[in-house]
Residue frames relative to the residue before (quaternion, step in Angstrom):
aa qw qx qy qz dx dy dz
X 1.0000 0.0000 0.0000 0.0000 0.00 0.00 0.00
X 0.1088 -0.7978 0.5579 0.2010 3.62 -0.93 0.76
X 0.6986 -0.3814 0.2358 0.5575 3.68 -1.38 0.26
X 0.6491 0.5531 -0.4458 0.2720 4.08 0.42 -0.18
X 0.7039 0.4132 -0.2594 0.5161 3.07 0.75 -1.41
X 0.6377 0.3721 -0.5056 0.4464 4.35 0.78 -0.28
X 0.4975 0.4926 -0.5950 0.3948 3.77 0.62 0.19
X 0.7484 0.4061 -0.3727 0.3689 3.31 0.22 -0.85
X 0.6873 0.1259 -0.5485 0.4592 3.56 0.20 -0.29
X 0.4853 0.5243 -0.6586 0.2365 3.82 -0.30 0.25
X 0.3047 0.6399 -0.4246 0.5634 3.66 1.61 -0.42
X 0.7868 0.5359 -0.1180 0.2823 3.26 -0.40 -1.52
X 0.6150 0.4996 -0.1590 0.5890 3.12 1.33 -0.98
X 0.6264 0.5596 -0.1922 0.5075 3.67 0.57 -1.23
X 0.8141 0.2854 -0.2285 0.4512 3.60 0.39 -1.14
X 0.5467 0.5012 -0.3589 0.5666 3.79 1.32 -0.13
X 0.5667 0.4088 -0.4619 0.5462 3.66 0.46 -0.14
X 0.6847 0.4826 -0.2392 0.4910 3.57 0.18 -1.44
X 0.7184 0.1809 -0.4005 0.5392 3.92 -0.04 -0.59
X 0.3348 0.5416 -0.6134 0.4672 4.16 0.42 0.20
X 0.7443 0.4924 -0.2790 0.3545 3.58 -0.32 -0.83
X 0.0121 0.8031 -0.5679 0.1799 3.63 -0.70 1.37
X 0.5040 -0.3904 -0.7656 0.0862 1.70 -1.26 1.76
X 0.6684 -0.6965 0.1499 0.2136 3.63 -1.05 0.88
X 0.5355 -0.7145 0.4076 0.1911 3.71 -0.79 0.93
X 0.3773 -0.5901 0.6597 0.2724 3.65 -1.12 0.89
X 0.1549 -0.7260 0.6533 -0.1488 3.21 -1.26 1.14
X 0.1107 -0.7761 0.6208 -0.0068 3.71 -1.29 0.50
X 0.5629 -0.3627 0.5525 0.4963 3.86 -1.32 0.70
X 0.0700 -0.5013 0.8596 0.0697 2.74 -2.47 0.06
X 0.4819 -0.7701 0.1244 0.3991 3.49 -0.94 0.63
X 0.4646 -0.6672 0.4324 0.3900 4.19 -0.46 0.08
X 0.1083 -0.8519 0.5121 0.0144 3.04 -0.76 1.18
X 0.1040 -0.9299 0.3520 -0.0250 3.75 -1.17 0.16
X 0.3546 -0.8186 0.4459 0.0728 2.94 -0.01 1.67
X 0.7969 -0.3235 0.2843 0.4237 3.82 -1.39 0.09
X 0.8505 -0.0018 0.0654 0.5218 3.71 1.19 -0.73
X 0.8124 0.2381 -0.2138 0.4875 2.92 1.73 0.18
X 0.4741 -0.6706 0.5538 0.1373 3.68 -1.00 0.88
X 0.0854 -0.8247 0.5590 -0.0138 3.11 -1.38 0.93
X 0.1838 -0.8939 0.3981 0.0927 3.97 0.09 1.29
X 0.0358 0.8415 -0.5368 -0.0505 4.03 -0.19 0.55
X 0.1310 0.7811 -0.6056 -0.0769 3.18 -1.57 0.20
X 0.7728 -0.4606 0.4271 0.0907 3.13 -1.13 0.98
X 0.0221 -0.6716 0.7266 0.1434 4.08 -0.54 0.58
X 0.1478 -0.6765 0.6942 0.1964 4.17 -1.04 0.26
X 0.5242 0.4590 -0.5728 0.4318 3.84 0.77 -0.39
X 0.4795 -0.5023 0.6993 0.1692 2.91 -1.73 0.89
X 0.0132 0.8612 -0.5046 0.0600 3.75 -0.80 1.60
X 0.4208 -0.8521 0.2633 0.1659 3.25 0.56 1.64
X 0.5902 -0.5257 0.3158 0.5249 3.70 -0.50 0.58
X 0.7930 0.4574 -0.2262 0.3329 3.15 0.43 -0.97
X 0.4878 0.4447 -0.4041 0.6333 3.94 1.60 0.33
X 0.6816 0.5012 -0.5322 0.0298 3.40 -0.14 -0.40
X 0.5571 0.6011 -0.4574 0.3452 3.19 1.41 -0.86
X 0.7058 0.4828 -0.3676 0.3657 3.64 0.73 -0.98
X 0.5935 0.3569 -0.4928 0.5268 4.16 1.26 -0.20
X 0.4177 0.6039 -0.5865 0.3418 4.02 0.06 0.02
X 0.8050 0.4578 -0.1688 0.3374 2.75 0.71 -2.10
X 0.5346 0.6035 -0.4222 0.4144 3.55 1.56 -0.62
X 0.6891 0.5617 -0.2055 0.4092 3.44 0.53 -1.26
X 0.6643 0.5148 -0.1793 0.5114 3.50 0.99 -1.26
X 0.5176 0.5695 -0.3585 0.5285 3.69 1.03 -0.59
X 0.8651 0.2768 -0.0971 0.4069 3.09 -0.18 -1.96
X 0.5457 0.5113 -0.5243 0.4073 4.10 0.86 0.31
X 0.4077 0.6787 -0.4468 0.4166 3.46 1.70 -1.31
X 0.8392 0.3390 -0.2912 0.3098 3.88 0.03 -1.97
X 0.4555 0.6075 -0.4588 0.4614 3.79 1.32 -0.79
X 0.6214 -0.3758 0.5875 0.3570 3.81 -0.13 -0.41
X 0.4276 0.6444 -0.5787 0.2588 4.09 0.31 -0.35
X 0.2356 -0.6278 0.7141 0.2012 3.24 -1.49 0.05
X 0.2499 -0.5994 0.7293 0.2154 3.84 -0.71 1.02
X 0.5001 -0.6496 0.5640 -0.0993 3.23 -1.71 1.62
X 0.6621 -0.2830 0.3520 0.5980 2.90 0.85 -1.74
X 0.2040 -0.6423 0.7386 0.0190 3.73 -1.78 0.65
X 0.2259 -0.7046 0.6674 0.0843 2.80 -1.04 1.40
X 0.3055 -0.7671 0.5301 0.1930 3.91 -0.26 0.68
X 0.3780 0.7727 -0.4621 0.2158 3.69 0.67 0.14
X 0.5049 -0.7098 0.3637 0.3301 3.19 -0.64 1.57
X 0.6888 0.5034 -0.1827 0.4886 3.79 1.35 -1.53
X 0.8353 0.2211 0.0082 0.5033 3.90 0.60 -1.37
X 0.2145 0.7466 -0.5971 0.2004 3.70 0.73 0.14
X 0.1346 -0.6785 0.7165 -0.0908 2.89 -1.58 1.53
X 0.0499 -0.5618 0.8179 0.1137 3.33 -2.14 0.05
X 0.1144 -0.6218 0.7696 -0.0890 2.77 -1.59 1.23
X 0.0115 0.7002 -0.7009 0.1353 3.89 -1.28 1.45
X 0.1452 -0.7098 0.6734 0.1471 3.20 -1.86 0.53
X 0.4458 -0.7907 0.3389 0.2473 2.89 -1.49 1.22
X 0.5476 -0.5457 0.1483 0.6167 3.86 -0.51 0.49
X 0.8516 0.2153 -0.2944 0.3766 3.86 0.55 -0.03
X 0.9065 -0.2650 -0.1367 0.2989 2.49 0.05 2.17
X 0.5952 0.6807 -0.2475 0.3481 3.73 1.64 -0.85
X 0.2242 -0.7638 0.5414 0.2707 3.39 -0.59 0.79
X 0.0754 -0.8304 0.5344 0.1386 3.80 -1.48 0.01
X 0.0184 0.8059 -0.5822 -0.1059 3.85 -0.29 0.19
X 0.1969 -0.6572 0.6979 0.2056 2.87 -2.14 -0.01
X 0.2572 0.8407 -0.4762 -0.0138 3.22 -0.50 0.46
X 0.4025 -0.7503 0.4734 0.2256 3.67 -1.26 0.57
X 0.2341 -0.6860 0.6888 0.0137 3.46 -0.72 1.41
X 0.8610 -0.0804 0.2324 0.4452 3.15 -2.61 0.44
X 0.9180 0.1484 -0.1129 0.3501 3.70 -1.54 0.44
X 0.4434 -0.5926 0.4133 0.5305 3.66 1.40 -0.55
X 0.3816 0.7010 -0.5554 0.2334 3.55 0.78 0.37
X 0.2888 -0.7604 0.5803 0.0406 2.99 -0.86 1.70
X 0.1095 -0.6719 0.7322 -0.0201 3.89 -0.87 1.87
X 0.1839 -0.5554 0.8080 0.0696 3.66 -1.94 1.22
X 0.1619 0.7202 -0.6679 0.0954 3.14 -1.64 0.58
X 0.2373 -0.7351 0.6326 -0.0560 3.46 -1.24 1.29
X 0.1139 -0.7776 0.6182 0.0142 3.34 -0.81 0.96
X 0.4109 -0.7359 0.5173 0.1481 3.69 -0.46 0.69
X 0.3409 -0.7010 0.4954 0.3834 3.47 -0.79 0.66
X 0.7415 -0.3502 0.3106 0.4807 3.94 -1.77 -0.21
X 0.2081 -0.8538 0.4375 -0.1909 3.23 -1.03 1.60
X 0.5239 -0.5779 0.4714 0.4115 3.53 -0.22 0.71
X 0.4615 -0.6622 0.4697 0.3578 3.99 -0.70 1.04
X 0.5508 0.5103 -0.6547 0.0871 3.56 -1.67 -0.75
X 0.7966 -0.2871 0.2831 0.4504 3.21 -2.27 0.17
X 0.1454 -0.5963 0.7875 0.0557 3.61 -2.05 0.52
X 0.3727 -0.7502 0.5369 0.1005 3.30 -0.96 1.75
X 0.5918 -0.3979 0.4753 0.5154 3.81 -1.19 0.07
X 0.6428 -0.4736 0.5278 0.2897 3.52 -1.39 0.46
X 0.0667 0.8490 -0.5015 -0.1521 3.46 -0.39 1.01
X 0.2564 0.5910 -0.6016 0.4723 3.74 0.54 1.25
X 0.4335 -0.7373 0.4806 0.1935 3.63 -1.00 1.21
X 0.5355 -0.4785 0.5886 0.3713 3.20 -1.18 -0.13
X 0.1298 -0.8655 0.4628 0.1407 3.32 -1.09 0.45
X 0.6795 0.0763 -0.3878 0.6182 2.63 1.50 1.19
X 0.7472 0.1337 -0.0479 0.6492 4.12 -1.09 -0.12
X 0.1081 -0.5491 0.8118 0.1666 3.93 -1.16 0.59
X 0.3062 0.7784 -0.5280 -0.1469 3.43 -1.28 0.33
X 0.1428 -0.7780 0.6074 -0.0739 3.01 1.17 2.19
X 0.6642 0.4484 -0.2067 0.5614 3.50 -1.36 0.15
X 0.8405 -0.4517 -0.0504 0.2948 3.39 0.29 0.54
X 0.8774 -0.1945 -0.0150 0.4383 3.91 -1.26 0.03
X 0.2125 -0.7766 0.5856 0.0943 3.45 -0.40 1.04
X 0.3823 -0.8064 0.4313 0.1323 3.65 -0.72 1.73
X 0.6209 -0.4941 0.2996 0.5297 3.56 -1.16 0.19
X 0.6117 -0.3916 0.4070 0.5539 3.66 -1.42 0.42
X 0.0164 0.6087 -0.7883 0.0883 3.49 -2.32 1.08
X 0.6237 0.4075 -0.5136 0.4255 3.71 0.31 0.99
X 0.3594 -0.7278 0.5531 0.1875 3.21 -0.83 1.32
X 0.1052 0.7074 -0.6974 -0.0473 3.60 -1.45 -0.21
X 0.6132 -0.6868 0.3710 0.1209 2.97 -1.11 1.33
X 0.6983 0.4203 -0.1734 0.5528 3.34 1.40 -0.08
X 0.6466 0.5893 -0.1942 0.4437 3.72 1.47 -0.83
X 0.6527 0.6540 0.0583 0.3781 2.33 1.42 -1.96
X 0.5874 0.7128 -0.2004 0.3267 3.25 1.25 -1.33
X 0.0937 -0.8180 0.5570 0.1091 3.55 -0.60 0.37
X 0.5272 0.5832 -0.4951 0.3698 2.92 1.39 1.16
X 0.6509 -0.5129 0.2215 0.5140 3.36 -1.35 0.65
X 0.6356 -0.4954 0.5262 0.2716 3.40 -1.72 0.65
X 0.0749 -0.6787 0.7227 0.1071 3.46 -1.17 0.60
C-alpha cells in the first residue's frame, strides 16, 4: 500500500464513522498531513453538539467502530473534552475528540506506507469547505445535536 491509496481508505474510514451518525452532522476538511511514510486525514464536526449530546455522539461513533472491527485504545472520560481513540484491524489509528466549544475533530492516521504523492480528500464537505484555511468554531444548529435537552 502506498501513502495514496492509505489516504483514501482513511477517507473511507472517516465517512463510515460520519454516515454512522443520525440524524446526520455538517462536517468540513481539516488539513492532511504527512509524515515520511505516513498520512494523516481530519475533519471537523460544524454542528454545534450540546453538552448534553455528546455522550450520546461518542456513544454513536464508539458503537459503530466497536461493529467495523476497531479496537477502542482508550476513553478519555472528560466531562468537557472526552475522547476515543481505536485501531483498525489493519493497523489504522482513529479518534474522536472534543476541543474548546464542543467542537467535535475525527482523525485517522495511517500506518508506515510505501512513499508517493497524497491527493486532497476527494469526499466533499458537507458543509463550508474551508481547505486552505482556519476552520471556525461549529455554527450549524440542529434541532437534535443542538438541543440541550436531556438525551434519550
Amino acid at each position: 500500500m502506498n501513502m495514496q491509496e492509505a489516504a483514501e481508505q482513511a477517507d473511507r474510514m472517516l465517512d463510515g464513522t460520519l454516515d454512522a451518525v443520525r440524524p446526520p452532522v455538517r462536517w468540513t476538511h481539516r488539513p492532511t498531513t504527512t509524515g515520511t511514510c505516513d498520512v494523516w486525514r481530519r475533519r471537523a464536526v460544524m454542528t454545534e453538539i450540546s453538552p448534553q449530546r455528546r455522550g450520546a455522539f461518542l456513544g454513536v461513533v464508539e458503537r459503530y467502530w466497536r461493529g467495523a472491527g476497531y479496537e477502542i485504545s482508550s476513553v478519555r472520560n472528560s466531562r468537557e473534552f472526552p475522547a476515543v481513540y481505536a485501531r483498525s484491524p489493519d493497523g489504522f489509528g482513529i479518534s474522536l475528540t472534543v476541543g474548546g466549544r464542543g467542537q467535535v475533530f475525527l482523525e485517522a492516521a495511517t500506518p508506515c506506507v510505501r512513499h508517493s504523492g497524497v491527493p486532497r480528500p476527494r469526499t466533499p464537505a458537507n458543509g463550508p469547505d474551508y481547505q486552505g484555511g482556519p476552520v471556525p468554531w461549529p455554527n450549524v444548529r440542529d434541532d437534535f445535536w443542538s438541543s440541550s435537552g436531556a438525551a434519550v
